[in-house]
N, C-alpha and C positions, 0 to 999 in steps of 0.2 A: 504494500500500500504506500510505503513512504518511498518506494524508489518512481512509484507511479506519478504520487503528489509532486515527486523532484522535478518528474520530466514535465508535467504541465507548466509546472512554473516557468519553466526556462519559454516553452513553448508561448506562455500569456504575453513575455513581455518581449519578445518577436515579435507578435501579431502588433502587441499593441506599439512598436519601434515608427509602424506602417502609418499610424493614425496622428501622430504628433501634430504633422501640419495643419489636418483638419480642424482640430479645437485646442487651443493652447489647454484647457486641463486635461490633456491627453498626455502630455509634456511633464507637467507634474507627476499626475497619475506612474507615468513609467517611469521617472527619478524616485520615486516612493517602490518602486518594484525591484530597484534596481538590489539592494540588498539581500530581496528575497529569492534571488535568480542567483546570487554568490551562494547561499545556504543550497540552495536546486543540485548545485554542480558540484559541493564538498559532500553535501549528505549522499550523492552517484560514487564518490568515491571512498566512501567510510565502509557503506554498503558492499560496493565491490571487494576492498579487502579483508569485510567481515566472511564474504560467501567464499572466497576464494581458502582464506586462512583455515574457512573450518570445514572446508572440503578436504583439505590436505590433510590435516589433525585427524579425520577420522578415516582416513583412507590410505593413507601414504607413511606407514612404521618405521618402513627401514627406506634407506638411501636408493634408489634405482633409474635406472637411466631409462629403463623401458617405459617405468612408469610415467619419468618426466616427460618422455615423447606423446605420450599419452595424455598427457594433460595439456600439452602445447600444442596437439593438434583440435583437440576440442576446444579451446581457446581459439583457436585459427579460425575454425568452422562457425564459432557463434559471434566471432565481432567482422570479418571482411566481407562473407557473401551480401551483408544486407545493406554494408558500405558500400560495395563497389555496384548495386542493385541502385540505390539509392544516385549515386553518384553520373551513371551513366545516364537515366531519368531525366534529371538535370540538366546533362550535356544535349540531350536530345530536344528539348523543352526551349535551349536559349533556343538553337538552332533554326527548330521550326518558325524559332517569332524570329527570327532573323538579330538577333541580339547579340551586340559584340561586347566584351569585356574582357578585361586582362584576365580574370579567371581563367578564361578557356586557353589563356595561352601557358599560364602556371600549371593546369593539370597536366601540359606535356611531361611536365619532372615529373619521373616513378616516385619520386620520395613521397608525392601526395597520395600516389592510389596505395601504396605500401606505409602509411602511415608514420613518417620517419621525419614529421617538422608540425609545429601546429599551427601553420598559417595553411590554412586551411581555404584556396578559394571553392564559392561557389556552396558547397557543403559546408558551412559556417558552422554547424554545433557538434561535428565530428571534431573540433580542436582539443576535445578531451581523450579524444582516443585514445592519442600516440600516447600518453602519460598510463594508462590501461596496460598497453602493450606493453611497456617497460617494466610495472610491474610483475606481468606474466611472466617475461622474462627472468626477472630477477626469482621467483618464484620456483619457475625451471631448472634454473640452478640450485636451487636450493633443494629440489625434490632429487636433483641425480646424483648430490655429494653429499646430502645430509640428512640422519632419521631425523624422524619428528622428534622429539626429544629437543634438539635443538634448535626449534623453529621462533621461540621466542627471543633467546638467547644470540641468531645468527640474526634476526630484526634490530634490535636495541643496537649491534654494532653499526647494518645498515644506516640505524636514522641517526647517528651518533656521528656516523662518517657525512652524513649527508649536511646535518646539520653546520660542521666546520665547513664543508665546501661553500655553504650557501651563506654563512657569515661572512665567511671573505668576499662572498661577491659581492652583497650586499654593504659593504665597507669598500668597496673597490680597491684591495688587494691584488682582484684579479675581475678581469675582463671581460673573457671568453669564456661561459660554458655551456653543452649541450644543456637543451631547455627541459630537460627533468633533473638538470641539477641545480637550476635556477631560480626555480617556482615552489614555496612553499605547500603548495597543495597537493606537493608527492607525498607530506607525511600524514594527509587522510590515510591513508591507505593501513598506514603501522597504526592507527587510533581503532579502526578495524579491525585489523589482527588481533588487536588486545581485547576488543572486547570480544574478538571469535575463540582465544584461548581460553578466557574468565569464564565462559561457557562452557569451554569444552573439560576443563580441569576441575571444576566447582560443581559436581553432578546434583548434589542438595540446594534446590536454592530458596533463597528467604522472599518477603515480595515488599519487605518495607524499605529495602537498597537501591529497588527498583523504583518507587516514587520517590525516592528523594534523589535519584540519578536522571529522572525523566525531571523533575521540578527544577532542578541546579541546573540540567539543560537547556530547559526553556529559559531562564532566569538569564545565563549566560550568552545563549544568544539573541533574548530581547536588549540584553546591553549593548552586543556585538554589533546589532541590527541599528541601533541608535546614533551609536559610534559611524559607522559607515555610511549612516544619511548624513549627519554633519557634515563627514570628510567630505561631501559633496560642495557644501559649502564654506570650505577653508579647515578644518577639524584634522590637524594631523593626527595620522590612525598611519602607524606603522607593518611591516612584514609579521614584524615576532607578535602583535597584536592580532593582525589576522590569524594566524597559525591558533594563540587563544581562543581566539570568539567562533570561527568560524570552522574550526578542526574539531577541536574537544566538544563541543557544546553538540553537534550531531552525532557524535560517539556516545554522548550519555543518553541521550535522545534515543538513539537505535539498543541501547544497554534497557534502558527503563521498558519500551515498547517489546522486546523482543520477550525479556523475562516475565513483565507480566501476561503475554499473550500463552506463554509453556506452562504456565501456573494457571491460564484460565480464566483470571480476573480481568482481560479486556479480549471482546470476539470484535473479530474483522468481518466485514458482509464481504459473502463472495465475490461480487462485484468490483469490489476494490482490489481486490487480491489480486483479480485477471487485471485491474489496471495496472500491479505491479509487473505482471507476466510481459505486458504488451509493451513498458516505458521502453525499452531499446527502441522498437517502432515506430514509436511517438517522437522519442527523442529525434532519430533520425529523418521520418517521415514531414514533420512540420518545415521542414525550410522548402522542401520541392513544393508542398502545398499552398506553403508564402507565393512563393515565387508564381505559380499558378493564379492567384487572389489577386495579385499588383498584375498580372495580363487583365482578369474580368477588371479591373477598374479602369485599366489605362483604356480596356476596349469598352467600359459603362456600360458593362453588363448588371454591375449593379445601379442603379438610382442615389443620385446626390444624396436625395432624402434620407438615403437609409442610412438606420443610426448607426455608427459606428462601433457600440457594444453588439448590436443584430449581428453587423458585417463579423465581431473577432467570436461569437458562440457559432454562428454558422462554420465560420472555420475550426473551431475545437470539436465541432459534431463531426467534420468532416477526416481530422486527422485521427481522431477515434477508429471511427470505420474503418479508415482504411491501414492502421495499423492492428486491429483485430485480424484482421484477414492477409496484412503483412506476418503475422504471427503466424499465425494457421500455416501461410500457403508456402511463405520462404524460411522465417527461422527455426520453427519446430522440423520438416523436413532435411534443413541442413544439419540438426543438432541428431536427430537421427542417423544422417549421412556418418558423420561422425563417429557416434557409438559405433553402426557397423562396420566402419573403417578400421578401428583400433581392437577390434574384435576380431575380424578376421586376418591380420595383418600383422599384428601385433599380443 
């Protein structure tokens, strides 16, 4: 549910990016959004290195390369096909409307279809991917040299190293670095982990740690959230402050939500659950359908008249739909392709 809730956000303040000119309180409206779309894209990656961490913890004992190949292939199969599905859509889309932009001339570098920079033309919400992919990688390694036993212990040195690197950038020591060693928001990922092992080592659990870890989260990122609407207007709000508000604060949030939903004391409606199912889709799916919505206007398919919250639920109805059926039709049958690829192969 809250990786679903993540992607609409990011997805709300796209649409509404579109709307600014029409009514200046569109303009506010998405300055006021704008923090909530930073929590959208830390809470995508808190989440991911929860699922990730406690896949391996319960499946991955001892050190094995077989198994690492195994995990990096189903990694492959569930984040490229619906990338590069997604990506050529697009390509096809300027094309037909005859539409030139630098984008189509940067997707010639492989490094965008293989995910290896996060300037991202064209497919604008894929820039979180490559940082995903690094992960995995780092992950990969860790599955072919090391049992689990070690997985918390081989993290802490990870964010430990990573952390000196990104001091020094940040001090401008140093200049150049690849941009997952640059970006604060690689140590979502370890905020994840930790709450995927606290899980998986703590088999008894209590449910009053959980509301006061779900309460300090909210608490902390209603600060986080306030802090970064000022910086908007002059409020310095630092790297290591982001890393606070915006890291930890959706780590306890997924800590409080996850334990009391195993304990009982909070149910999800189905409904939601599948919205968490489909957010890769979502996420992915809403910029080609942007793109699509700025044609019906330019070509006033729609009417002046219509309001412009009409025009941004017509379009969430629309990216719904069609990532329900992106689900269905491309990533469940590749996530399959997958299993019986490592199955008979491996």
């Amino acid at each position: 549910m809250l990786r679903g809730l993540a992607a609409l956000s990011v997805c709300w303040a796209h649409f509404l990016s579109i709307k600014i000119e029409v009514k200046p309180i569109f303009a506010t409206i998405y300055t006021f959004s704008g923090p909530f779309v930073r929590y959208g894209v830390d809470l995508f990656f808190v989440i991911s290195g929860f699922v990730i961490a406690l896949n391996v913890l319960e499946n991955h004992e001892k050190a094995s390369f077989k198994e690492g190949l195994k995990f990096l292939i189903k990694r492959i199969f569930r984040i490229y096909p619906l990338f590069w599905i997604t990506m050529i859509f697009i390509i096809i889309l300027f094309h037909c409307n005859g539409i030139k932009t630098a984008g189509l001339h940067k997707i010639e570098n492989i490094s965008h279809f293989f995910l290896l920079t996060t300037d991202m033309p064209l497919q604008n919400a894929a820039w979180t991917l490559p940082f995903e992919q690094y992960f995995y990688l780092v992950m990969f390694c860790f599955i072919c040299l090391f049992p689990r036993k070690l997985l918390l212990p081989f993290f802490i040195i990870w964010a430990i190293l990573h952390l000196i690197i990104l001091y020094a950038y940040v001090e401008h020591w140093i200049h150049h670095v690849p941009f997952f060693l640059g970006d604060n928001q690689i140590f979502n990922f370890f905020f994840g982990l930790c709450v995927a092992y606290i899980f998986f080592k703590i088999k008894k659990h209590t449910v009053m740690d959980k509301y006061i870890a779900l309460c300090l989260g909210i608490l902390i990122g209603g600060t986080g959230f306030i802090f970064t609407y000022k910086k908007l207007y002059g409020l310095h709000f630092n790297e290591w402050a982001n890393l606070f508000y915006n890291g930890l604060s959706p780590a306890l949030i997924l800590y409080g939500c996850i334990g009391l939903e195993m304990s009982n004391h909070i149910q999800i409606a189905n409904l939601l659950k599948k919205l968490g199912d489909v957010s890769y889709s979502i996420y992915l799916w809403h910029c080609p359908i942007l793109y699509i919505f700025i044609t019906f206007y330019q070509l006033r398919f729609f009417s002046n008249a219509t309001h412009p919250f009409l025009q941004i639920a017509v379009e969430l109805i629309l990216v719904l739909i069609v990532s329900f059926y992106s689900y269905n039709w491309i990533e469940r049958p590749f996530i399959h392709l997958s299993n019986r690829i490592v199955r008979k192969w491996l």
